[in-house]
N, C-alpha and C positions, 0 to 999 in steps of 0.2 A: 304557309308550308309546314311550318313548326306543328300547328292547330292538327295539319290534319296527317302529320306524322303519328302524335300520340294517339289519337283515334284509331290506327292498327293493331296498338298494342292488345289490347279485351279481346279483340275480334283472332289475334293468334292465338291468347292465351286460351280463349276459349277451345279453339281449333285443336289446343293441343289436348288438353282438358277430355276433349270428347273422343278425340281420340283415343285417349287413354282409356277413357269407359269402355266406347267397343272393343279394340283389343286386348284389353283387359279381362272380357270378361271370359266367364266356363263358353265353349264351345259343346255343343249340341248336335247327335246322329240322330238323326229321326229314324226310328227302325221299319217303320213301314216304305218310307223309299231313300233313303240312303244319304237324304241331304245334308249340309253341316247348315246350324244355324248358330246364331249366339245368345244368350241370355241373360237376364239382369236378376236371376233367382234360382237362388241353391236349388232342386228339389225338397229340400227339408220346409225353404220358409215357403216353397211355391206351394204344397199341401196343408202346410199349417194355413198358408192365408186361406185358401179351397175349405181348409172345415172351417174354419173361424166363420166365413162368409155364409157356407151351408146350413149350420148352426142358426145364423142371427137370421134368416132367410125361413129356416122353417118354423121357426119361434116366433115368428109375423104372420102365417101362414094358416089355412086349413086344411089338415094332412090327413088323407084317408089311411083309413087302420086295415079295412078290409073290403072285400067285393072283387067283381071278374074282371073290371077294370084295371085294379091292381097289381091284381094276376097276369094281367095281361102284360104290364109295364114289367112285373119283374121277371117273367119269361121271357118276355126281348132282351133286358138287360143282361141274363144270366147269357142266352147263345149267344149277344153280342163281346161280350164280354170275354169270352172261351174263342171266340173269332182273332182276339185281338192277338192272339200268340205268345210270346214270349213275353214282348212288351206290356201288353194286359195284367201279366200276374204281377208284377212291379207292385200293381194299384190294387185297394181295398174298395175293390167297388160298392156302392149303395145305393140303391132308386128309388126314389119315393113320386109319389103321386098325388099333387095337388090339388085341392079343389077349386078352380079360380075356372073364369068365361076367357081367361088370357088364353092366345094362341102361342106357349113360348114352351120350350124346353130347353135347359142347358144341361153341361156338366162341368166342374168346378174340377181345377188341378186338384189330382192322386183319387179322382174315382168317383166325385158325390156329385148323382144325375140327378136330376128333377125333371117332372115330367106335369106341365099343368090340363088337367081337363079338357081347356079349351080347345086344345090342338085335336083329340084321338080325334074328331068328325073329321078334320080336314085329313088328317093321315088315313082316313078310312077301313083301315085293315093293320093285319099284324105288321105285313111287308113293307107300309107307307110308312106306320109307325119306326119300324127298323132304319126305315130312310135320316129320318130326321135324328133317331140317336145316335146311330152311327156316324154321322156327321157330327154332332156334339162332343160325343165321345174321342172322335180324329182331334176336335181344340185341345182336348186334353194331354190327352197321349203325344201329338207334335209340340206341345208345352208354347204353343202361339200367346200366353197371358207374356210370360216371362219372355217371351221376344220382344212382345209390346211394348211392359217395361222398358227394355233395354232401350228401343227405339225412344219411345218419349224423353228417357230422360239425356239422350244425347239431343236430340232436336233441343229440349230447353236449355240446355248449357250451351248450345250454338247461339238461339236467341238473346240468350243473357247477357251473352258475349256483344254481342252487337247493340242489346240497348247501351251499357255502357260506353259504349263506345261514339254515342248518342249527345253524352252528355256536353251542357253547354248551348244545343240547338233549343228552338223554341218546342213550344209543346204541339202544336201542332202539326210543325214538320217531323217530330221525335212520333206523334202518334201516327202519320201518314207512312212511313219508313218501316216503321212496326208491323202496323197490316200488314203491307207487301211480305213484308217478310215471314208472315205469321200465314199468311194464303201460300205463299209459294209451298213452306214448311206443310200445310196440310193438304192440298192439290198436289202438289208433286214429291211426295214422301208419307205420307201417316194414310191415307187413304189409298192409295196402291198398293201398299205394306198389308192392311186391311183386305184386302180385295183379294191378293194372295193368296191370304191365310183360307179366306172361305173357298178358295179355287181347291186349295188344295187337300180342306178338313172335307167339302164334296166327293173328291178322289178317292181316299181314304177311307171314306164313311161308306159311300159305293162297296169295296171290297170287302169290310168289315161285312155289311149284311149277306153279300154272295156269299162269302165263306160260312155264314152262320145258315144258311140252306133258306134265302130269302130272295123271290128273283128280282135282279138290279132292276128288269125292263121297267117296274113299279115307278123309278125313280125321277124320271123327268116329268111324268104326270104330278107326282107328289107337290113338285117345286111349281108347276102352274097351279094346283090347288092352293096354295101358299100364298101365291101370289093374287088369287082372287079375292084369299081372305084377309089383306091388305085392305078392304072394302073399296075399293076402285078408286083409292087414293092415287095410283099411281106410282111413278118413282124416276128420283130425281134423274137429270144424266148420269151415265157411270161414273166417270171422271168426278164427279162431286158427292160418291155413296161408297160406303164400307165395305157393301155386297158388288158383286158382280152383275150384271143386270140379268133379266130373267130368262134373255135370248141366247145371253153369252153362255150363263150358267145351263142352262139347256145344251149348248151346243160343246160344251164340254163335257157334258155327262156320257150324252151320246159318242165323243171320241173314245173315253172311256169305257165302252159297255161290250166290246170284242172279248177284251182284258175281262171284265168281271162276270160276263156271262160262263168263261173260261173259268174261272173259280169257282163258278156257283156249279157246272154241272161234275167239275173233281170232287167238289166238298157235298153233293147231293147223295153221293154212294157212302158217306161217313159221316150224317149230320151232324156239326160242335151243338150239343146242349139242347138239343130236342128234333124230334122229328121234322121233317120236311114239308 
């Protein structure tokens, strides 16, 4: 009884421990829908890490200088950008366009997009393309890295708490006890958290392009394009993936598109950042 008193102790202190992380940390308005979230990074270190990464990312890279492709990314960039409102000008946007067969684009906290080759065929067009930054751009802007943060490093100091608390048993009930605990921690918390994040940088990214005079309807096509060029690997159950699955994702977009189409034909009479 004594044994498995002290075995409590890590497992609070941990409790407490994490606690004190989450509420501890800055509290976060998302300016595009009004949610409070929490974070584990200042703005300052969250853009410093965003170039530092940028930086080492296009220093490994093959970065085109010029051409209509170019052109192309930094004319979305610029409307999408001017879409973002208030919150946009915060960031020092940048877009570059890589040479790679990769189907990827991100954008890095405080502004640095990258755009690789591989994707324009599957985006097909300017508006496809808008799809996929503006959605990039929403990770940014809703600062989802530094939620991450936050989230993992309470999950680990939960964890920690409990292997020590561990201690004494054999290694293979210490290693069986851990899994569970380590599947629960990522099935029922870090992968839904994930899943979120893309539900919501899709929302987001949505109005971003409407506003920037690009029609949403584009946008559910886009994400089956995406999905095709996944080369018919398929994908996993939801419940076990980062993303949203392709049906869901779809069938959100489309709740969405009353709202965005709503945007696109106010903002159609006063294009942000280029013609329509």
């Amino acid at each position: 009884m004594r044994r498995m008193g002290w075995r409590i102790i890590p497992v609070l202190l941990a409790v407490l421990f994490a606690g004190w992380q989450w509420f501890g940390a800055d509290t976060f308005i998302n300016p595009e829908t009004g949610d409070k979230a929490r974070v584990g990074l200042s703005t300052e270190q969250e853009e410093q890490l965003g170039i530092e990464s940028y930086r080492e990312i296009l220093s490994q890279s093959s970065v085109a200088r010029s051409g209509p492709e170019l052109d192309l990314v930094l004319r979305v960039a610029k409307r999408l950008a001017a879409a973002t409102g208030e919150a946009g000008r915060e960031y020092e946007w940048q877009a570059t366009l890589i040479e790679s067969d990769q189907v990827n684009a991100f954008c890095l906290p405080g502004g640095k997009i990258a755009v690789y080759t591989g994707i324009l065929p599957v985006a097909k067009d300017e508006a496809g393309l808008a799809v996929v930054m503006g959605h990039e751009m929403a990770h940014a802007i809703a600062r989802h890295g530094a939620q991450r943060i936050l989230q993992q490093q309470s999950m680990n100091t939960l964890l920690t708490g409990a292997q020590f608390s561990l201690g004494g048993m054999d290694y293979e009930t210490q290693r069986a006890v851990m899994g569970a605990l380590g599947a629960g921690a990522q099935y029922g918390v870090s992968l839904p958290f994930s899943r979120d994040h893309e539900t919501e940088a899709d929302t987001m990214g949505l109005m971003y392009s409407a506003r920037a005079g690009y029609d949403p309807r584009v946008a559910p096509a886009f994400w089956q394009r995406m999905a095709q060029a996944s080369g018919g690997r398929g994908q996993p159950p939801e419940f076990a993936s980062t993303h949203p699955s392709h049906d869901t994702r779809i069938a959100n977009l489309e709740a969405q598109m009353p709202r965005a189409l709503a945007e696109y034909e106010k903002h159609a009479r006063a294009p942000l950042g280029g013609t329509r």
